[in-house]
Steps between C-alpha positions, in 0.01 A plus 500: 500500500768755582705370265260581201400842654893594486493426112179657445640829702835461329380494169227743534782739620710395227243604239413820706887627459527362129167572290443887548849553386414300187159657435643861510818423230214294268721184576219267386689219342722498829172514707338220367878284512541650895102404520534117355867409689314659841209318451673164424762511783223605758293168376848311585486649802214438603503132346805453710360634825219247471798212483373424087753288358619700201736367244816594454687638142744238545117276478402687161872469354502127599140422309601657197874346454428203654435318177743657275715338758406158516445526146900595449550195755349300251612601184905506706459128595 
């Protein structure tokens, strides 16, 4: 519980410092970039507060190599 209102505080804070800065120089493209990256890495957060099991890029790299891999084992036997 306290965990989750720390990111929602830290992030809301985060946005407060960030996005009026933006609006006033017309930054849209780096709004909506500032806007997506916030938004995923608070839903990380918040995932990882609640102890989610999220995989890991090493997980991702290993499913899409994987069978060029064994497929070089095979073809180097």
């Amino acid at each position: 519980m306290w965990g989750m209102l720390g990111i929602v505080v830290a992030t809301t804070a985060i946005a407060w410092a960030e996005v009026p800065g933006l609006l006033r120089r017309k930054r849209i493209k780096e709004l909506w970039a500032f806007s997506i990256m916030l938004g995923v890495g608070f839903g990380l957060c918040l995932a990882w507060s609640f102890h989610v099991k999220l995989p890991t890029p090493t997980d991702w790299i290993s499913f899409v190599y994987r069978p060029f891999g064994e497929a070089m084992n095979r073809w180097l036997k």
